[in-house]
N, C-alpha and C positions, 0 to 999 in steps of 0.2 A: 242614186246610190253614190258615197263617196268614193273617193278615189280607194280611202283603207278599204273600204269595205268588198270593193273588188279587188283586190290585191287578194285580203284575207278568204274570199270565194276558192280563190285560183289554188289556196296555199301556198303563195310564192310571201319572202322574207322580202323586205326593201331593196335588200341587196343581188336578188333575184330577181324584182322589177328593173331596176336600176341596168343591170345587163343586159335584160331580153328588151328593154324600151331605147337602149343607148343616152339615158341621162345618168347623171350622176344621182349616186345614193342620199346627198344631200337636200339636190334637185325633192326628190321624192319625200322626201323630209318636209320640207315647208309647204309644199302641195298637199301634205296630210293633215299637215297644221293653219294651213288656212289659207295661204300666199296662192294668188290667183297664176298660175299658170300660165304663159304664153299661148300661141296660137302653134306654134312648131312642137311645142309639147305636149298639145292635147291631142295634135296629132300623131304623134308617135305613142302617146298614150292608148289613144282610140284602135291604133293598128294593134298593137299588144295584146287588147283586150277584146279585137274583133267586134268593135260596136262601131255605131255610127256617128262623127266626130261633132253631130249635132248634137245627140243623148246625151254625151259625153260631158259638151260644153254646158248645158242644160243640169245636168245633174252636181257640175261644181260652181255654178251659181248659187246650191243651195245653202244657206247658210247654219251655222253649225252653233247654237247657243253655247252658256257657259256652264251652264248644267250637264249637257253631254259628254262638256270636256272635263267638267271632275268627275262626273260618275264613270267614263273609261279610266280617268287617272288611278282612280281608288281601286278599279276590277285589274288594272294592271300591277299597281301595286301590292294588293290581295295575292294572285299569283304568283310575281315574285316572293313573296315572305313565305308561301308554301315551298314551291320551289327551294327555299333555302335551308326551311325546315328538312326536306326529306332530303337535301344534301347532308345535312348536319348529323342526321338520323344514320345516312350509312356512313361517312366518317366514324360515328361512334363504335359500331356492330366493326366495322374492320377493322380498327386499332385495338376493338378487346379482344377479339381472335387471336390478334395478335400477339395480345399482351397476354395472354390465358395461355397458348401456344408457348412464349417466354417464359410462362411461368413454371408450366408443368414440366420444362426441359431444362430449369433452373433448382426446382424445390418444389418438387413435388408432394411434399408434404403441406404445405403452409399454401393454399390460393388467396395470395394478396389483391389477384388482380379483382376479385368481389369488390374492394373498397374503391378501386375505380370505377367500377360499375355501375355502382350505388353514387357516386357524389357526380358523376358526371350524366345518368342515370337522370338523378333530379333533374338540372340543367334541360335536360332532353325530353320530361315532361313538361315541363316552364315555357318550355321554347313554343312545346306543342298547341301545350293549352292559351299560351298569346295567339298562335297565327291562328287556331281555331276557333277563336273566341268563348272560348269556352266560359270563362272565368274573366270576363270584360273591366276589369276591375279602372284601369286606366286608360278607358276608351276613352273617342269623342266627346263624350256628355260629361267629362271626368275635367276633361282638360278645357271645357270651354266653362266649365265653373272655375278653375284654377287663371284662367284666362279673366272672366268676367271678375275674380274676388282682387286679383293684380290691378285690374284697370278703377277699382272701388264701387263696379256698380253693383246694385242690386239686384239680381233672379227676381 
């Protein structure tokens, strides 16, 4: 098991490692990304993680293709862009509260705040249906024809 992978067992953040092990967050950085470890580190790693400084060393010998590291890259990426969505999602719901609140204590006859609703609204389905792929229109296979038709080859 990698070092992430035990970290991520434990639920501890890098930064979480990093303290409970006495290396730096950095430290823990390039150990997850590939950089082989010292021998003082692996045991302070081993203590942390209550294993034997054998397994240990044994299990970051193993090596990590390139396929593993794009496919975390893309699931962490994936996550992030939801994450942002449903940031973006309550931004919207509290500013029109807001602004519906402004409005009805302003002109309560006339609710202008609807036309915010609706155009930002949009935006906020747009948003949704990219990070859910819903409607892939400019996915990968989009851009690697866009990519291939730039370079003049042929599909």
């Amino acid at each position: 098991m990698q070092l992430r992978k035990l970290r991520l067992k434990k639920g501890w953040s890098q930064e979480q490692l990093a303290q409970l092990s006495g290396l730096s967050v950095r430290t823990v950085q390039r150990i997850e990304r590939g950089q082989t470890p010292s021998l003082e580190t692996l045991k302070c790693l081993a203590a942390v993680f209550e294993i034997d400084l054998d397994e240990l060393r044994q299990e970051n010998t193993m090596t990590i293709t390139q396929e593993q590291i794009e496919t975390e890259q893309k699931a962490i990426e994936q996550v992030r862009d939801i994450k942002g969505f449903y940031s973006h999602l309550i931004k919207y719901l509290v500013v029109l509260v807001l602004l519906f609140i402004i409005n009805f204590l302003t002109n309560p006859g006339y609710f202008w705040a609807w036309w915010v609703a609706l155009g930002w609204g949009i935006g906020i389905i747009s948003h949704g249906l990219n990070v859910f792929e819903v409607f892939n229109f400019f996915g990968p296979e989009w851009e690697k024809k866009q990519v291939e038709k730039k370079l003049g080859r042929k599909l």
